[in-house]
C-alpha positions, 0 to 999 in steps of 0.5 A: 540729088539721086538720078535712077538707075532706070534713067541712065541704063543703057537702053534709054537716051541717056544710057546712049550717051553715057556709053558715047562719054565713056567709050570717047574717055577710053579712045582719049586714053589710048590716044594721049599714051600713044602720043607719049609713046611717040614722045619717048620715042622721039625723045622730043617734042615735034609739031605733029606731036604738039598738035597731036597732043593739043587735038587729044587735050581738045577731046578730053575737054569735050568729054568733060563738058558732055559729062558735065551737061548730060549730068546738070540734064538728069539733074533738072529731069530728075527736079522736074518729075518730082515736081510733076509729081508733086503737082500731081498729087496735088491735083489729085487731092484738091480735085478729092477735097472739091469733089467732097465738098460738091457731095459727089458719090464715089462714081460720080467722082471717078467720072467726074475725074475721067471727064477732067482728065479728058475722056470722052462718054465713050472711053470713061464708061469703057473704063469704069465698065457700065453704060454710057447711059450711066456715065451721062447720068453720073456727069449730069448730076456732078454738073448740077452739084458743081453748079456748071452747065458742062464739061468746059466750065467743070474744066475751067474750075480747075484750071481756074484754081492753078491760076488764081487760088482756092476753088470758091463755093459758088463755082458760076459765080467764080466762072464768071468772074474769070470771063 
């Protein structure tokens, strides 16, 4: 399972942690030479350096279960954006597919998708750079190809089709199955 270079670099949360893991590894380094040190040098095992040794054993065991969880995290991000990706484009294509089957044009395809996307009249003729005028225009004629009254029930289609299946012909006949 590949995790990006992007995802871990140094400047993200997780960049954040990785440097935390390897700057605790190379402390616990220090610390567990520095108790065989004093072991050499007392030429045996005292209280405080047992306990100086258990406490270093200790932060190298959480070392291993931060690396450890932080690992398994990246994993399930990385499962989940592909996924997420996945479901996109699948969207995508299923959203194309309808819209050739309703007859949309090219505009009022791309309008329709602004409106299922959620933007406002306003915002998808900003976007596509034409008149509000138009875009209502182009919704008007997607709702009467689709068989809805507005841009709810457009919606409802395809939240409809990721619940319960394929997209019917007759979309109020579907909408009203669904009530």
């Amino acid at each position: 399972m590949a995790i990006s270079r992007a995802r871990v670099s140094v400047w993200t949360k997780e960049g954040a942690l990785v440097a935390l893991i390897l700057f605790q590894t190379a402390c616990a380094a220090l610390f567990v030479a520095d108790v065989f040190n004093d072991i050499r040098e007392a030429g045996r095992f005292t209280v405080d350096l047992n306990m100086e040794l258990f406490a270093n054993l200790g932060l190298i065991a959480g070392i291993v279960v931060e690396a450890t969880v932080l690992w398994a995290l990246l994993r399930r991000q990385a499962r989940a954006d592909r996924t997420i990706g996945a479901a996109q484009g699948a969207m995508a294509e299923m959203m194309g597919a309808q819209f050739d089957q309703w007859g949309l044009t090219p505009a009022e395809a791309d309008v329709a998708a602004f409106t299922i996307k959620g933007f406002s009249v306003s915002e998808t003729a900003s976007f596509r750079g034409s008149s509000e005028a138009t875009v209502k225009s182009h919704l008007n004629s997607v709702y009467r190809k689709a068989g809805v009254s507005g841009r709810s029930q457009l919606v409802s289609i395809f939240v409809e089709e990721l619940f319960h299946g394929p997209i019917k012909a007759d979309a109020k006949a579907q909408q009203a199955r669904a009530i």
